[in-house]
C-alpha positions in Angstrom: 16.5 16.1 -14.2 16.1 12.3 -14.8 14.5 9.6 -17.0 13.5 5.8 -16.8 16.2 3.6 -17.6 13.7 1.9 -20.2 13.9 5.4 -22.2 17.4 4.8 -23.6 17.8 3.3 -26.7 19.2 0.1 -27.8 23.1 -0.1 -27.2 23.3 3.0 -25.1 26.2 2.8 -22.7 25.1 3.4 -18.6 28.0 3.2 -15.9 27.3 0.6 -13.2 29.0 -0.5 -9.9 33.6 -0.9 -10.4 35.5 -2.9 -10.3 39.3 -2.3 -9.4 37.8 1.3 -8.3 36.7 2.0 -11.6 32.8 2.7 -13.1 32.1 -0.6 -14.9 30.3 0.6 -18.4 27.3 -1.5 -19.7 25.2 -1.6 -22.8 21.4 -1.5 -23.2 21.0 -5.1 -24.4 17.0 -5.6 -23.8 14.0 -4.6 -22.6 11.5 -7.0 -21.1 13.3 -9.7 -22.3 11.0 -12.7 -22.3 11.9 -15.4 -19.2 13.3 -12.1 -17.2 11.9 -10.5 -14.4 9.0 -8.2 -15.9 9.1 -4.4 -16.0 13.3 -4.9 -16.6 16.1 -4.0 -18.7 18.5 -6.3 -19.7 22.3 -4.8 -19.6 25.5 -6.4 -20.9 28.9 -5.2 -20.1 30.4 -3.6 -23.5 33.8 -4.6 -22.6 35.4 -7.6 -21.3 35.7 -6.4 -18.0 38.2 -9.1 -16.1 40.3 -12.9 -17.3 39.4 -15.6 -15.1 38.7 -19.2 -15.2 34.8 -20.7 -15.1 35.8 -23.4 -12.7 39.1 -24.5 -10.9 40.0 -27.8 -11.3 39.7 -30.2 -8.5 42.2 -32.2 -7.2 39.8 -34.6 -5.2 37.1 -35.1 -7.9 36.8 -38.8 -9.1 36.6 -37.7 -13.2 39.9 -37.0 -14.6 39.2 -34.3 -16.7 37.6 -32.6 -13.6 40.4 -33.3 -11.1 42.8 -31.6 -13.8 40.9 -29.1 -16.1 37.6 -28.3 -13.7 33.9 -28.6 -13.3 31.8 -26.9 -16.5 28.7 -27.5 -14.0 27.7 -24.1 -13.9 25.7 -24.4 -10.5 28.9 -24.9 -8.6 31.9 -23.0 -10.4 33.6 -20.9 -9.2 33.0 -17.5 -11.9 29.2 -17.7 -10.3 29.8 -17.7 -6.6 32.4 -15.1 -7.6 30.0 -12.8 -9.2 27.5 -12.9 -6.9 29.2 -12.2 -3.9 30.0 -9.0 -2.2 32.6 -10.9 0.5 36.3 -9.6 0.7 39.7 -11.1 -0.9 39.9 -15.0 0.5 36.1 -14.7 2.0 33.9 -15.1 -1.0 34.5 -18.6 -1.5 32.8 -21.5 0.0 32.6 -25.1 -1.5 30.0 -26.0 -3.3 30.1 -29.7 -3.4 32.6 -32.0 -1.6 35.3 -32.4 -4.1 34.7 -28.2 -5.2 38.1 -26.6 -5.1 38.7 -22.6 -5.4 40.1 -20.4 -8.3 44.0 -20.4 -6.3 47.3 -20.3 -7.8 47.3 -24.0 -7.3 43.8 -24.8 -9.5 43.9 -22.6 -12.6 46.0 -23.1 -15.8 49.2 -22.5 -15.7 50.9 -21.1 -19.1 54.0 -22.6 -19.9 53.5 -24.9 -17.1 55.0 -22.2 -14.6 52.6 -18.9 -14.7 49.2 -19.7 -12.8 46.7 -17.5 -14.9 44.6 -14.6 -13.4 43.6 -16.9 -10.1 41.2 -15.2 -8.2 40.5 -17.1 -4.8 42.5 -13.8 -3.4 40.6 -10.8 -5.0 37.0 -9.4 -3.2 33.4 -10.9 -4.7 32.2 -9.0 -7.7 29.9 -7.4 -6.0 32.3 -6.3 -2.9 32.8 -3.5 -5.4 29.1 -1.9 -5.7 27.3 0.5 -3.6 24.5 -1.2 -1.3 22.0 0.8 -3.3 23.3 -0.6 -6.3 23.4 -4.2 -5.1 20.0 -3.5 -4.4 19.1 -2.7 -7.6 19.7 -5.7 -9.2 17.2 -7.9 -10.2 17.2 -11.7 -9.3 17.0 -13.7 -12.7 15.9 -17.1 -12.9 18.5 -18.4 -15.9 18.5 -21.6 -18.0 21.8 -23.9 -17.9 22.6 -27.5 -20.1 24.0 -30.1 -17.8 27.0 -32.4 -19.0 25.7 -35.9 -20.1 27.8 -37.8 -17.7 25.4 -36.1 -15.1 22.1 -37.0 -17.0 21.9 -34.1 -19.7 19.3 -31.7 -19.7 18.8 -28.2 -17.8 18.1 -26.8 -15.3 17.8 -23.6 -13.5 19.4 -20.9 -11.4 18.5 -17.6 -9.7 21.7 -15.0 -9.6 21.6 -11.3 -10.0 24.8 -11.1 -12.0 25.6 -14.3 -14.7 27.0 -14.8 -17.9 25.1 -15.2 -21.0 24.0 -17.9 -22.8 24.7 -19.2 -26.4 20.9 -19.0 -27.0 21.4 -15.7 -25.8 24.1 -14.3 -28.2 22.5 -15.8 -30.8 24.7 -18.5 -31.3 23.8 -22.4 -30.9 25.3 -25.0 -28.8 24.1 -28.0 -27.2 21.3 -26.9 -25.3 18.4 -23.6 -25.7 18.9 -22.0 -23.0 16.6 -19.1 -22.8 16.1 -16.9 -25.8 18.0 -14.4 -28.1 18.9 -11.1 -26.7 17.8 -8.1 -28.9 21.5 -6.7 -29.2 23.1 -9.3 -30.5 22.6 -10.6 -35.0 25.8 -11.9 -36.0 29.1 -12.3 -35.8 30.0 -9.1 -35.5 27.7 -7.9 -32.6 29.5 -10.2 -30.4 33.0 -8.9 -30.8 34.1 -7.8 -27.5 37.2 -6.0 -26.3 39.2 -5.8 -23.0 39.3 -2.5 -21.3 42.5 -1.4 -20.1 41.7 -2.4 -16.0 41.5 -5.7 -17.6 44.5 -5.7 -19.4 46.4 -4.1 -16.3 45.4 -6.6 -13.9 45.9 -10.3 -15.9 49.0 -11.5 -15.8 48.8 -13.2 -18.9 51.4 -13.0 -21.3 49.6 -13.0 -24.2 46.9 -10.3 -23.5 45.6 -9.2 -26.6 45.8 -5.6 -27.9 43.4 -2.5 -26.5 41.7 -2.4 -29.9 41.4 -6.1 -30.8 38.3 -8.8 -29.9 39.2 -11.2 -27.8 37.3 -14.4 -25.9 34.6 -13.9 -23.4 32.7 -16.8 -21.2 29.4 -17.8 -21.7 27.7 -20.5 -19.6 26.9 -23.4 -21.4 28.8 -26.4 -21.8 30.0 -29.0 -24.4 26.8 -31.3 -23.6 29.6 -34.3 -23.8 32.4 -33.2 -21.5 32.1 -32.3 -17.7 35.1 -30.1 -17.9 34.5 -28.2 -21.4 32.8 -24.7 -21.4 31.8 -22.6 -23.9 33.1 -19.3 -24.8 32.7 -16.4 -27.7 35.6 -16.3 -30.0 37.3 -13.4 -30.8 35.5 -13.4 -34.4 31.8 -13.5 -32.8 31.8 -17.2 -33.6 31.3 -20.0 -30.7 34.5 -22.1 -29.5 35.1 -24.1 -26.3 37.9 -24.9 -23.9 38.7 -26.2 -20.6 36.8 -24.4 -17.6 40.5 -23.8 -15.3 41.5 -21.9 -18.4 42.3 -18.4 -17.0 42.9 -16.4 -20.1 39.4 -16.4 -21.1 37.3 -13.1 -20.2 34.3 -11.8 -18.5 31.2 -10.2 -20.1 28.5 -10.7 -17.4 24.9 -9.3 -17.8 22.5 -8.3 -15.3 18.7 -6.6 -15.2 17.5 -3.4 -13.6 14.1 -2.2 -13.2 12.8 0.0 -16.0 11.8 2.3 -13.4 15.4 3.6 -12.2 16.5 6.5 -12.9 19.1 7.7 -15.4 20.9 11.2 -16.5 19.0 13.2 -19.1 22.0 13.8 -20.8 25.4 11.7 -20.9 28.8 12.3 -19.4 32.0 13.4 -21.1 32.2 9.3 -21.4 29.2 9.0 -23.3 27.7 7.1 -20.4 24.6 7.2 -18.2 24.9 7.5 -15.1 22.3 5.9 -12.4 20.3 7.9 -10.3 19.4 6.3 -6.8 16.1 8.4 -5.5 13.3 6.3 -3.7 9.7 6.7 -5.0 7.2 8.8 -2.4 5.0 6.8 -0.4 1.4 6.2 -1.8 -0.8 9.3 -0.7 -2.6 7.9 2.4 -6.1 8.5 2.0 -8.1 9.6 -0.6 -12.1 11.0 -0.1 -14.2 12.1 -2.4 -17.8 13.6 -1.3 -20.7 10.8 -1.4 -23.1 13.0 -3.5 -21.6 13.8 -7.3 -24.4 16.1 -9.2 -23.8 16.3 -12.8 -23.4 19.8 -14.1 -21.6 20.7 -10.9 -18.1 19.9 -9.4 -16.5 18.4 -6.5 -13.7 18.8 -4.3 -11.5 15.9 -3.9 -9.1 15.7 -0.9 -6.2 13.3 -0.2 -3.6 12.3 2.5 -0.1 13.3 2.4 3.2 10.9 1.0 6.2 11.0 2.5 9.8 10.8 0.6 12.7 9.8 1.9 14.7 11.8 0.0 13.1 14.8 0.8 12.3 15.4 -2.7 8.7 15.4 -3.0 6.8 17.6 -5.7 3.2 17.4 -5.7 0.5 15.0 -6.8 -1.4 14.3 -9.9 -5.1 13.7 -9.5 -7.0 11.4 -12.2 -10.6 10.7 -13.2 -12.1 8.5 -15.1 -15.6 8.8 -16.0 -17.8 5.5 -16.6 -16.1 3.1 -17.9 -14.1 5.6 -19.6 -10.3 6.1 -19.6 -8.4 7.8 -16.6 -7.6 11.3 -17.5 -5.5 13.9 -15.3 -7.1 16.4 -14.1 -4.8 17.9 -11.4 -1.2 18.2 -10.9 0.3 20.5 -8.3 1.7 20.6 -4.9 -1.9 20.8 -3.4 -3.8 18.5 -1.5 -7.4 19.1 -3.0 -8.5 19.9 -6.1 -11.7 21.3 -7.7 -13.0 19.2 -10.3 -16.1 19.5 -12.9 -18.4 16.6 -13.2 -20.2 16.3 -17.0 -23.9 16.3 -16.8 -24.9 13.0 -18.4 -22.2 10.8 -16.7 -23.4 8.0 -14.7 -20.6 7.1 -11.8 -17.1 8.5 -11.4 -14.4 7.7 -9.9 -10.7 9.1 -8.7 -7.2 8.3 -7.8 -4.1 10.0 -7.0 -0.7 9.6 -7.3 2.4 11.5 -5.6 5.8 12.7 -7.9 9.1 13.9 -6.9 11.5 16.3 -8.5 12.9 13.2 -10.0 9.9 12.2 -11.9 9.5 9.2 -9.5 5.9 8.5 -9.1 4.1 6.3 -5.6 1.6 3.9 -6.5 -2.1 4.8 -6.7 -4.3 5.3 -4.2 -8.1 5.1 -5.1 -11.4 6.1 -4.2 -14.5 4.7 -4.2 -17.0 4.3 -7.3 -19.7 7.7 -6.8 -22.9 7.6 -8.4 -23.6 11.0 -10.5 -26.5 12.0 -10.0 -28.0 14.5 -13.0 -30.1 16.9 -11.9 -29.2 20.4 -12.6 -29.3 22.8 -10.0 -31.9 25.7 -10.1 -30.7 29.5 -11.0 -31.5 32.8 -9.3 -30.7 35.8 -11.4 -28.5 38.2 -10.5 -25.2 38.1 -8.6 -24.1 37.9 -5.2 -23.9 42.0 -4.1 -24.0 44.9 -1.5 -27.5 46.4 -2.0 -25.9 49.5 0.2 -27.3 51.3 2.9 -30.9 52.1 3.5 -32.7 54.7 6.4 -36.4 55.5 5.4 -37.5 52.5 3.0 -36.5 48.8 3.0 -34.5 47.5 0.7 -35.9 45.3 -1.8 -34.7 42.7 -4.4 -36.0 41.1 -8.0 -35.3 37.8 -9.2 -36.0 35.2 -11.4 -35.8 31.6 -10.9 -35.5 29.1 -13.5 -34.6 25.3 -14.0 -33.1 23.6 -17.0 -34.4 19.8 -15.6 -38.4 22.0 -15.1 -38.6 20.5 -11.6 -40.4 22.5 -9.4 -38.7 25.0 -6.5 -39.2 26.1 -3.6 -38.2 29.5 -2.4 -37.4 30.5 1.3 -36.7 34.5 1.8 -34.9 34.9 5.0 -33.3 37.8 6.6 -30.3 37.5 9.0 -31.2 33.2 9.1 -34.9 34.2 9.8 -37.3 32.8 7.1 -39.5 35.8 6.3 -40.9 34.4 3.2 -41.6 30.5 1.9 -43.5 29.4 -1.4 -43.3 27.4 -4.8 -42.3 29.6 -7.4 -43.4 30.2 -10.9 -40.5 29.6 -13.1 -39.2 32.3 -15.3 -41.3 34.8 -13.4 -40.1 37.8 -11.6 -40.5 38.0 -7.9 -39.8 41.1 -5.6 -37.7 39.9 -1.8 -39.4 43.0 0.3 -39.6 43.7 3.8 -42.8 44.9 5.7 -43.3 48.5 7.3 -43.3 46.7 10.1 -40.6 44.3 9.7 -38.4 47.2 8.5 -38.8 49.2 11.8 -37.8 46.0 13.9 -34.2 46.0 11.8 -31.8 47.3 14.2 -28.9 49.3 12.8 -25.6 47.8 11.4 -25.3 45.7 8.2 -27.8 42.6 7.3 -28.0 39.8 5.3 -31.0 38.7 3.1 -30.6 35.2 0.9 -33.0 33.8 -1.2 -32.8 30.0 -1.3 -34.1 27.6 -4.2 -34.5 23.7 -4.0 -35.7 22.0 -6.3 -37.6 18.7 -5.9 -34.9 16.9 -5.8 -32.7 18.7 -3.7 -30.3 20.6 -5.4 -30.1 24.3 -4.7 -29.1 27.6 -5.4 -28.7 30.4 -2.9 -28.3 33.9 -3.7 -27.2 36.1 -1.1 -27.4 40.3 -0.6 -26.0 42.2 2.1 -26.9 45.7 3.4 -26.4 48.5 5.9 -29.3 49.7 7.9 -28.7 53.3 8.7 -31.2 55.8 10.2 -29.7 58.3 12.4 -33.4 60.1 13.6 -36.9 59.2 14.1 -39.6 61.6 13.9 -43.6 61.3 14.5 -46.5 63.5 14.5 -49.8 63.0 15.2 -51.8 63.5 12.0 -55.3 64.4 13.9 -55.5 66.5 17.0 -57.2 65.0 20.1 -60.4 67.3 20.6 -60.8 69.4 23.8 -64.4 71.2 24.3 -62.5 74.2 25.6 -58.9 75.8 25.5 -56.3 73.4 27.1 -54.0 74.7 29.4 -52.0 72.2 30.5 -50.8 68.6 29.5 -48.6 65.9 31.5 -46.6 63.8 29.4 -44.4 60.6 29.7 -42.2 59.2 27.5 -40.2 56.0 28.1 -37.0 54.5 25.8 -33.0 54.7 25.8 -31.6 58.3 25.1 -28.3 58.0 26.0 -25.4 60.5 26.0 -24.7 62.4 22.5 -28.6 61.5 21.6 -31.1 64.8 20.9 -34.4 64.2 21.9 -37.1 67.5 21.1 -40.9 66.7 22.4 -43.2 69.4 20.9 -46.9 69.9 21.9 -49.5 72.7 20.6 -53.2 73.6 21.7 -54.3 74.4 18.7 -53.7 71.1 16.3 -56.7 72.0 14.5 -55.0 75.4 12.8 -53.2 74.8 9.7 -49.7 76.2 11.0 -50.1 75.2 14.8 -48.4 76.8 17.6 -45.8 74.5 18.5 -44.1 74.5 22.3 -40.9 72.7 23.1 -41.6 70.9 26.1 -38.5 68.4 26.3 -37.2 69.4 29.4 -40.1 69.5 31.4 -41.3 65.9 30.0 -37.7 64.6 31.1 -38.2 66.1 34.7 -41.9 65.2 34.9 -43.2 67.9 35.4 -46.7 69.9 33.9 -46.1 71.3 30.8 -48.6 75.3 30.4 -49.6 76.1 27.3 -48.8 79.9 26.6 -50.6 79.8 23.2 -54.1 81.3 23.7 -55.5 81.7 19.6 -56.9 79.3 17.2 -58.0 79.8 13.5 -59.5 76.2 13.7 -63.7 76.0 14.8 -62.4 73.6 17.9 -59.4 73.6 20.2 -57.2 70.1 20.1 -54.5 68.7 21.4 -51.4 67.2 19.2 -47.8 65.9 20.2 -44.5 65.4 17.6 -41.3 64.2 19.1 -37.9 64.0 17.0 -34.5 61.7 18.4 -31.5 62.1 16.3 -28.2 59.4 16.9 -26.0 62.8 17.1 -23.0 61.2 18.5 -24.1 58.5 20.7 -22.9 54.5 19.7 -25.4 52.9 22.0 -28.8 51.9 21.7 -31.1 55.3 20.8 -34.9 54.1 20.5 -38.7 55.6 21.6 -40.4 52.8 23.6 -43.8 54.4 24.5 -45.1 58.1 24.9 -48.7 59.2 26.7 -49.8 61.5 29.0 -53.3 63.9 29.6 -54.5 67.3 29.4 -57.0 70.0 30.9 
C-alpha cells in the first residue's frame, strides 16, 4: 500500500532520482513552505551529494575578479543550468551571457596551481540521471536571489525545479532575505552536512574530507559587495564565502514535490522512502441524481465511469451534504449507484463523487446539481407484499388500513391485473376489504393474478401494496333451482349447448321430468345433446302435484390445457 508524501514526518529520509547510478536520498525539510508552490513538500538532500564550482570563471569578462575567479550571478552560473538540465556529458551547457564560460578543466580552480578541481562541463545535466516520471514530478519554484552591487543590488527572481538554498533559508543571514526559513533547519548544528561516499569517489580533490566529518555545501547567495564571491555553509553550520570557480565546495540542492505523491508505507532496509509513481483515475464522468428528493424516503444516485491509466482502479466514494451542512460519505464501493436515505426535515441536498485506486489516489469531484427535498411523507398500507394462494369457489379478498403521518388525504385505486376495479378517498385508520364481485370473479380466467392497492396522497406521494394469486377451478356445475312447469307428462326435450370442450374435458348434461319431486329422476343425456339429437324421457312417476321440467350440466378440466368454458345452453320440450 501507499501514503501521501505529506504524511512523513519532519526529517524522514525518501530516495529520489541518482546520480552516478545511485538513488540520491533526501530529507523531509517542509511542508507548504510559504513562497512555494502550494499543496508541496519541500525536500533537501541529507548528504552533500557532488563538489563542483557555482560559476566558472570567464576569461572574456571585463571585471577582473570574474575573468579569474567567476560570476556569483546566480541567474547565469554554471551549478543552475547544470541542475536543471537533463542533456548528456558536453550537451548541457549553453552560454548564458556573452562573456559566460563553462565548468571545463580550463575554468575551475586549480589546487596547487596544477589539479583543475571536479570540472564538470564533461559529466550529463543533473537531471540526465532521473526517470521522466520523476522529472515530472518536480515542482517549478519561483526562488529569491541578491544581486552583486556592482550590478545595482537588490533581488530578483528565478523559476528552476532543482536550486540551492538560501541563507534565509538555513537560517543563517547574509546580505540579502531571500525567501524565508525552512522548518528543518535551528542552528548550527542542523546544518552540518556530510559527503556520501559517490561524492567522495568521484572528486578528485586531494583534500576530501573524511566519510564521517561535515564539510562545505553551496548556497546561492552572494557577498552583496563582490561579483565573484558566493556564499557557502561551513563545515560547523556557520556561514562563510569564497570564490564561485572554487571546485572543492559541495552540493546540497533542494527541490518540492506535490503532497499528493505517493510514498512506501513502510521504509527500506536503508531507512528510506521510496516514491511511488501511479496516476490518479479520471473524474467520474457524469453524475445524476433524480429531480424529485421526498424527505423520509431515499434515492438512487448514479454516476459515469473513471478511467485509470494504471489499470488500478478501486471503486468510488459517494458524498452528501445536506443544507448547508458538511459533506459526509455515504458510499464507498466498486459500484456505480448507490441507495441513499434522505432525512425528513431537510430542505435541499446535494451529491458528488469521487473515484480511488488501490493506491489510495483519489480523481477530482464530480458534482451534481442542488435538489429541492421535498417533506411530505408517503402514505402506508398495512400489511406486506404476499401470495394470497390459490382460490376455486370464492374470490379472494384483502384488508387494509391506510394511514398518513402528514394527515393529507388519499386516494385509493383497487385494480386487478392493471384494471381499476375500485377508486375512492379513504378514511384514514379505517379498515377496508379489496373484494371481487360474483360476477367479476367468474370473468377471472385461470392462471395466477395480480391485485394492487394504490394510495396517493394529495400531494403525490404513494404507496402501492401488491398481492398475487392463483385462480384455480377445475369444474363447473349448475342446476336449475325451479323446474319449468309442463301441464302434462313430458316426453321429450331438445337441447343445445354451445362452448369449448376440448380433448381430456368431461362434460355430463342431466335432465329429469319430474323436477318437482324431492329426489328427481335424473337422465344422462350428454351424448345425445352432443349429436343433436331428441332426448325420451323413460321416467313415467312423480311424487310432486305437477310434472316439470329441470336441466344440471357438470364440465370438469380432467386433463385438457386449453380453454374449457359453458357459453350458452337452451332447448324445448313436449
Amino acid at each position: 500500500m501507499a501514503q501521501k508524501l505529506s504524511n512523513l514526518p519532519l526529517k524522514s529520509k525518501v530516495k529520489f532520482g541518482k546520480l552516478y547510478s545511485k538513488p540520491i536520498v533526501w530529507l523531509v525539510a517542509d511542508k507548504n513552505h510559504n513562497g512555494y508552490p502550494s499543496n508541496s513538500v519541500t525536500l533537501v538532500t541529507e548528504k552533500i551529494i557532488k563538489m563542483l564550482c557555482f560559476d566558472a570563471k570567464e576569461p572574456s569578462n571585463s571585471i577582473s575578479v570574474c575573468k579569474n575567479h567567476g560570476n556569483n550571478r546566480y541567474r547565469y552560473s554554471n551549478i543552475r543550468q547544470w541542475l536543471n538540465s537533463s542533456e548528456g556529458a558536453n550537451s548541457w551547457y549553453i552560454g548564458q551571457h556573452s562573456t559566460d564560460a563553462p565548468p571545463s578543466e580550463e575554468n575551475v580552480y586549480k589546487h596547487n596551481d596544477y589539479l583543475a578541481v571536479n570540472p564538470y562541463q564533461s559529466i550529463a545535466g543533473f537531471l540526465n540521471n532521473f526517470t521522466t516520471k520523476e522529472r515530472n514530478a518536480l515542482l517549478s519554484t519561483t526562488i529569491t536571489v541578491g544581486k552583486s552591487d556592482t550590478i545595482g543590488g537588490g533581488t530578483e527572481t528565478c523559476i528552476d525545479k532543482i536550486f540551492p538554498l538560501s541563507c534565509t533559508e538555513v537560517g543563517l543571514t547574509g546580505d540579502h532575505v531571500c525567501g524565508s526559513k525552512l522548518a528543518v533547519f535551528s542552528d548550527d548544528a542542523s546544518r552540518i552536512a556530510k559527503i556520501t561516499t559517490e561524492c567522495k569517489i568521484n572528486s578528485n580533490y586531494t583534500n576530501n574530507p573524511s566519510l564521517s566529518a561535515g564539510w562545505y555545501w553551496w548556497l546561492r547567495d552572494i557577498v552583496a559587495s563582490s561579483p565573484c564571491n558566493t556564499r557557502y555553509v561551513y563545515s560547523n553550520g556557520t556561514l562563510s564565502w569564497n570564490n564561485a570557480y572554487n571546485g572543492y565546495i559541495g552540493l546540497r540542492p533542494a527541490c518540492n514535490l506535490s503532497s499528493d505523491l505517493l510514498v512506501s508505507d513502510s521504509t527500506d532496509s536503508d531507512g528510506c522512502y521510496t516514491i511511488i509513481y501511479n496516476s490518479a483515475p479520471t473524474t467520474p464522468s457524469s453524475i445524476t441524481v433524480p429531480t424529485t428528493v421526498i424527505g423520509g424516503q431515499s434515492v438512487t444516485v448514479s454516476w459515469g465511469a473513471s478511467t485509470d491509466s494504471d489499470s488500478n482502479l478501486s471503486g468510488y466514494i459517494l458524498e452528501r451534504k445536506a443544507d448547508s451542512g458538511a459533506w459526509t460519505q455515504v458510499y464507498k464501493g466498486s459500484s456505480r449507484s448507490a441507495t441513499v436515505s434522505i432525512t425528513y426535515g431537510w430542505n435541499s441536498v446535494q451529491f458528488r463523487v469521487k473515484a480511488y485506486d488501490s493506491q489510495a489516489a483519489e480523481s477530482s469531484y464530480r458534482t451534481s446539481d442542488t435538489r429541492t427535498v421535498t417533506n411530505n411523507r408517503t402514505p402506508a398500507i398495512s400489511g406486506s407484499n404476499s401470495n394470497l394462494g390459490s382460490f376455486s369457489e370464492t374470490s379472494p379478498s384483502y384488508s387494509y388500513t391506510v394511514t398518513d403521518a402528514d394527515g393529507d388525504a388519499v386516494t385509493v385505486v383497487e385494480t386487478l391485473d392493471g384494471k381499476t376495479k375500485r377508486s375512492y378517498t379513504v378514511t384514514l385508520g379505517t379498515e377496508n376489504t379489496f373484494t371481487l364481485s360474483s360476477e367479476a370473479w367468474q370473468k377471472v380466467l385461470n392462471g395466477s393474478h395480480t391485485l394492487a392497492i394504490k394510495a396517493t396522497d394529495s400531494k403525490g406521494a404513494s404507496a402501492t401494496r401488491t398481492l398475487t394469486f392463483t385462480k384455480a377451478v377445475t369444474s363447473i356445475s349448475f342446476e336449475q333451482t325451479i323446474a319449468m312447469p309442463a301441464d302434462d307428462m313430458p316426453m321429450k326435450a331438445l337441447l343445445n349447448i354451445q362452448g369449448s370442450f376440448p380433448a381430456g374435458s368431461i362434460l355430463k348434461v342431466e335432465i329429469c321430468n319430474n323436477g318437482n319431486d324431492e329426489q328427481p329422476a335424473w337422465e344422462d343425456v350428454t351424448n345425445r345433446v352432443m349429436n343433436g339429437q331428441k332426448c325420451y324421457f323413460s321416467n313415467t312417476e312423480k311424487t310432486a302435484d305437477s310434472w316439470g321440467v329441470k336441466i344440471r350440466v357438470n364440465l370438469s378440466r380432467g386433463t385438457a390445457t386449453e380453454p374449457c368454458y359453458i357459453q350458452t345452453l337452451g332447448g324445448n320440450f313436449g
